[in-house]
TORTITOR-973461 format. One record per residue (C-alpha): residue in one letter; residue number from 1; x, y, z. Coordinates in nm, 3 decimals, always signed. Example, Ala and Ser with C-alpha at 12.3 -4.5 7.8 and 13.67 -1.06 7.14 Angstrom:
REM TORTITOR-973461
rest; nr; px; py; pz
A; 1; +1.230; -0.450; +0.780
S; 2; +1.367; -0.106; +0.714
***
This chain:
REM TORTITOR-973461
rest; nr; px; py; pz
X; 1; +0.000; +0.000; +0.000
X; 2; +0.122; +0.351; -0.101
X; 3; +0.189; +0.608; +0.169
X; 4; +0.384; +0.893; -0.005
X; 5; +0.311; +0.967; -0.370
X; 6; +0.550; +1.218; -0.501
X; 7; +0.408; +1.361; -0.847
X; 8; +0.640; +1.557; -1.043
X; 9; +0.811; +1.808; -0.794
X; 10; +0.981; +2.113; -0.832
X; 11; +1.085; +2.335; -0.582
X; 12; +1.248; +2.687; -0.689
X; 13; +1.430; +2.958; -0.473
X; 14; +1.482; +3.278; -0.654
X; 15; +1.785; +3.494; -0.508
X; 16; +1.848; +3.847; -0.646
X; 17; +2.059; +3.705; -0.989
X; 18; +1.919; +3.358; -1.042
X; 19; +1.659; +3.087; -1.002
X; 20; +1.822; +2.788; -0.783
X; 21; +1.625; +2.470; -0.909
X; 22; +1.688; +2.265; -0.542
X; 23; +1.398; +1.967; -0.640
X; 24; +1.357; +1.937; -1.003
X; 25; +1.085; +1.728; -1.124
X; 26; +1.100; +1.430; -0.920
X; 27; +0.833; +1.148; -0.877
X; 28; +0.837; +0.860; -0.674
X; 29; +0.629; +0.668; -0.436
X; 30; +0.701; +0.465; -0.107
X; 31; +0.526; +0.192; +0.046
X; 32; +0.407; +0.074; +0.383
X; 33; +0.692; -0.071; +0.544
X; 34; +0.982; +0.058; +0.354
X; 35; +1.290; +0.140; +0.525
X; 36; +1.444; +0.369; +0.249
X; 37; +1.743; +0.588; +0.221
X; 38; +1.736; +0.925; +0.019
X; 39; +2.127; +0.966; -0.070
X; 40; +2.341; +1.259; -0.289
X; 41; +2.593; +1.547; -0.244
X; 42; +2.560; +1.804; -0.021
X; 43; +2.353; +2.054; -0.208
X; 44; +2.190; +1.788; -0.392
X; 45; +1.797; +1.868; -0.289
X; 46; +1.740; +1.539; -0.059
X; 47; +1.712; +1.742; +0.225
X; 48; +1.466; +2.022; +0.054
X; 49; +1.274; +1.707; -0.055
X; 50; +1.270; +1.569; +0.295
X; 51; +1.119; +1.935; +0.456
X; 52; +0.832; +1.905; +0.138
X; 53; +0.752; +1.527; +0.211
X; 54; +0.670; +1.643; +0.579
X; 55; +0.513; +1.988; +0.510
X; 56; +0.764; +2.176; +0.611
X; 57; +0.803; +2.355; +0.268
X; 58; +0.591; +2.380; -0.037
X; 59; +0.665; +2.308; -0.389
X; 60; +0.675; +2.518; -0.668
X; 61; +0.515; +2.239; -0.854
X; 62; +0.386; +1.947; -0.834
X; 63; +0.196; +1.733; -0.564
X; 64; +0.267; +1.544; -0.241
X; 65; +0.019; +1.297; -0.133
X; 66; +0.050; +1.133; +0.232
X; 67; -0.198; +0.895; +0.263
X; 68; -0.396; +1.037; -0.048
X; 69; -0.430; +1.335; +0.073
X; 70; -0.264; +1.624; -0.141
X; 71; -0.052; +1.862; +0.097
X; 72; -0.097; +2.156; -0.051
X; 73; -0.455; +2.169; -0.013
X; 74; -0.478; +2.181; +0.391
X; 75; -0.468; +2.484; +0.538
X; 76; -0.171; +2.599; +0.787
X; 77; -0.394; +2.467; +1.093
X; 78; -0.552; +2.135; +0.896
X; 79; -0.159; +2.065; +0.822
X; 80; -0.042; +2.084; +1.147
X; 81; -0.262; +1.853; +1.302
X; 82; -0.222; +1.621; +0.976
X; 83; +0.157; +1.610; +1.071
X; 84; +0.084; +1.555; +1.423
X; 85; -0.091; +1.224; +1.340
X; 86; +0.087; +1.104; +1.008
X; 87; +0.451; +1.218; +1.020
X; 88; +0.710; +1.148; +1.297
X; 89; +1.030; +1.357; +1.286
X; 90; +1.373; +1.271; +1.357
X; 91; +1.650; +1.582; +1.313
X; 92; +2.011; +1.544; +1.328
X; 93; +2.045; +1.835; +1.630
X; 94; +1.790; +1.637; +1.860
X; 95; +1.551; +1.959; +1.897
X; 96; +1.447; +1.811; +2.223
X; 97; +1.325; +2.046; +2.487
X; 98; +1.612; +2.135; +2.739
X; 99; +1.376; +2.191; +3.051
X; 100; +1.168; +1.858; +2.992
X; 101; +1.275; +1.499; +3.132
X; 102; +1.299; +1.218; +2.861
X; 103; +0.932; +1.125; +2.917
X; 104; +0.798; +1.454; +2.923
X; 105; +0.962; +1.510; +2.576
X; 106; +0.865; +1.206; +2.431
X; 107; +0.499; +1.246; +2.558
X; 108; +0.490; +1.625; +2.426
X; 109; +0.293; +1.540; +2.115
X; 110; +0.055; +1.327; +2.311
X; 111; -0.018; +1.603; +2.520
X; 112; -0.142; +1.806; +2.175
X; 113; -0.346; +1.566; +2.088
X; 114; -0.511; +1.546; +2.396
X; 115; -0.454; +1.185; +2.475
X; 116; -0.533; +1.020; +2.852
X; 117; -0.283; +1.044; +3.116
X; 118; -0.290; +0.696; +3.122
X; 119; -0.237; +0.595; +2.796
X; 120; +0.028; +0.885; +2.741
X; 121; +0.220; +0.738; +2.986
X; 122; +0.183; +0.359; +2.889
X; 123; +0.278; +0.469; +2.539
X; 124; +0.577; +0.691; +2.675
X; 125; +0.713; +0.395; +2.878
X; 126; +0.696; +0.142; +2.576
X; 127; +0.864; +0.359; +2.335
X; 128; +1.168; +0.475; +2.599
X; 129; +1.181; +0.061; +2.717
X; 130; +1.178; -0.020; +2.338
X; 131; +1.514; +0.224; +2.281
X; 132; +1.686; +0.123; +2.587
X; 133; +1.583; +0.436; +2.798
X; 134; +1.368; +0.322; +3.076
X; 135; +1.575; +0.362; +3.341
X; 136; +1.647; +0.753; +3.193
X; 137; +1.332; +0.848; +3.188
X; 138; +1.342; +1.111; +3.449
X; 139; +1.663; +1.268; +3.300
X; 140; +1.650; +1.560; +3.127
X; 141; +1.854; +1.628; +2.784
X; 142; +2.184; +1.777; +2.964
X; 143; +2.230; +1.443; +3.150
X; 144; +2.208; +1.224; +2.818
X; 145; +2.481; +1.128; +2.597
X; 146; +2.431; +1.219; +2.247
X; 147; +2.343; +0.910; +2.154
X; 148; +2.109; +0.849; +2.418
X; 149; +1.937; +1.227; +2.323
X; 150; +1.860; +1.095; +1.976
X; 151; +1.726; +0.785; +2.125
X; 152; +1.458; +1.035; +2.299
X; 153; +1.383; +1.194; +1.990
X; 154; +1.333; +0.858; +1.789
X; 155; +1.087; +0.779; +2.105
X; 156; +0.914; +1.125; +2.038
X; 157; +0.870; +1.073; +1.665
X; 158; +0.711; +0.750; +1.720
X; 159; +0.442; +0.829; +2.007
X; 160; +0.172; +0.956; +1.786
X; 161; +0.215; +0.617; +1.567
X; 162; +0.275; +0.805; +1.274
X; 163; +0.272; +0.640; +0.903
X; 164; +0.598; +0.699; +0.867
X; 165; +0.905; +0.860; +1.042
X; 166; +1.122; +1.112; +0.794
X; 167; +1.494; +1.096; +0.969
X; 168; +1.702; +1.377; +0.820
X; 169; +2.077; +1.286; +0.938
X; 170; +1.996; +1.123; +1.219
X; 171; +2.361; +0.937; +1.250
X; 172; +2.569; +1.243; +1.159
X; 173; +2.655; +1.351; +1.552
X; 174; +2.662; +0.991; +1.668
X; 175; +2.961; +0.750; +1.734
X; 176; +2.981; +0.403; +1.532
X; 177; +2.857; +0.200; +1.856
X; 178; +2.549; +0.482; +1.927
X; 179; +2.476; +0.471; +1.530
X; 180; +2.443; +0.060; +1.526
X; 181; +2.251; +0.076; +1.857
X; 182; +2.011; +0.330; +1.734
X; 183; +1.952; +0.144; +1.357
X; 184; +1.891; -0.158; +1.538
X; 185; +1.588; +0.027; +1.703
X; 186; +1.467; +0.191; +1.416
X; 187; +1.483; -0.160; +1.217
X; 188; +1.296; -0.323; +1.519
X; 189; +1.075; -0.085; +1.519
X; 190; +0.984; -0.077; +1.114
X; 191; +0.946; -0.464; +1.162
X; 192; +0.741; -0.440; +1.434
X; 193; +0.509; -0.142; +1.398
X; 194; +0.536; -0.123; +1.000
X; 195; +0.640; +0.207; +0.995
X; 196; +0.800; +0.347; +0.666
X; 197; +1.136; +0.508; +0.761
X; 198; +1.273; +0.780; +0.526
X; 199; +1.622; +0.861; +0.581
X; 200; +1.825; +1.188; +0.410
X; 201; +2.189; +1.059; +0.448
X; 202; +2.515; +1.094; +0.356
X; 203; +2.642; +0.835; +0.627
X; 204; +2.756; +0.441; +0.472
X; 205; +2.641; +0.341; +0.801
X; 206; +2.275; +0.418; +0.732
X; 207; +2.297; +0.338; +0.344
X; 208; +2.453; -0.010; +0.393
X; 209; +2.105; -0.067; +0.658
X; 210; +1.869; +0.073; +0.392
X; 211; +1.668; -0.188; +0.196
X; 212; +1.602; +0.088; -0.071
X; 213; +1.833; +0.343; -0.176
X; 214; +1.719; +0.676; -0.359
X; 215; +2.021; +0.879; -0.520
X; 216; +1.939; +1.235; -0.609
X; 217; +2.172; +1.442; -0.797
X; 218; +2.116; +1.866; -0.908
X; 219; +1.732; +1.750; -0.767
X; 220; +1.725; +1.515; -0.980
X; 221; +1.690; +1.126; -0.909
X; 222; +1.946; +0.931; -1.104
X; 223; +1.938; +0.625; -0.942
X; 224; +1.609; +0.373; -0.739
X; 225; +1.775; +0.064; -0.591
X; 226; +1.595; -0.168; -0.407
X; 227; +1.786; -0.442; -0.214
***
């Protein structure tokens, strides 16, 4: 079953001299399940491409569809809460919330959408068990390694049982022993709960984990392996 249709995107940032064509014309879908690496040079447009999947951005042209529904035709309010129940995020600075302990981060988005004390906290306490946290859960960000911080924020991406988590760098401040701990969770976790994982990468680490490697190239994709 499809989860992301990507239809012909284009994505244009016009500076004072000349158009920059970041996303140029790409189409692709992903399926339920997938656990997919988008890969390419720095400057390549993965990245812009990632922020546009999740509704971060808009394209110049073309359509996005999560779930078959088209992005560009909720309003800023309908999006947000579409996000909040369809897309988990995973960024490579953490973004966690200094003053909040490990659970109350990873329960933020629960709190949004209103969920039961009780069943914020069972879902909390899976998710930080299932990445090796439990223990930490009290802890705020300052007392966590890095490693352990993006642990958190895989936690936090997954609470709201989103479709699919979009990972942009997720490896890039971690250590080789932190990076194999935390694709063994995501892996787990894509097995277990059938949630499509969408990495932007430029680490071999992540790549050589990937069962379906995207290469994109001057926004382009030149290459669609699947493993």
């Amino acid at each position: 079953m499809k989860v992301l249709e990507i239809k012909e995107v284009h994505k244009i940032y016009n500076s004072s001299e000349v158009k920059v064509h970041a996303v140029n014309g790409i189409s692709i879908d992903f399926e339920e399940g997938e656990f997919a690496a988008i890969v390419g040079p720095s400057g390549s447009g993965k990245t812009t491409l990632l922020n546009m999947i999740g509704g971060l951005d808009n394209p110049t042209e073309g359509k996005i569809l999560v779930n078959n529904t088209d992005l560009s035709t909720l309003k800023s309010s309908d999006l947000i809460d579409f996000r909040m129940k369809n897309i988990g995020f995973v960024f490579q600075s953490y973004n966690l919330i200094p003053v909040l302990t490990a659970k109350e981060n990873v329960e933020f988005i629960m709190n949004l959408q209103k969920r039961s004390k009780k069943e914020r906290n069972e879902r909390t306490m899976e998710l930080l068990n299932a990445v090796g946290l439990g223990e930490r859960a009290e802890s705020r960000p300052a007392k966590l390694s890095g490693g352990q911080q993006q642990r958190v924020a895989v936690a936090r991406a997954l609470a709201s049982k989103p479709k699919f988590i979009l990972a942009d760098e997720p490896t890039a401040n971690l250590d080789s022993k932190s990076t194999e701990t935390l694709l063994e969770i995501m892996e787990e976790l894509n097995r277990e709960e059938k949630i499509t994982f969408i990495f932007s990468t430029h680490d071999n680490r992540v790549v050589k984990k990937a069962r379906r490697v995207v290469t994109i190239e001057d926004g382009k994709v030149i290459s669609d392996e699947t493993r």
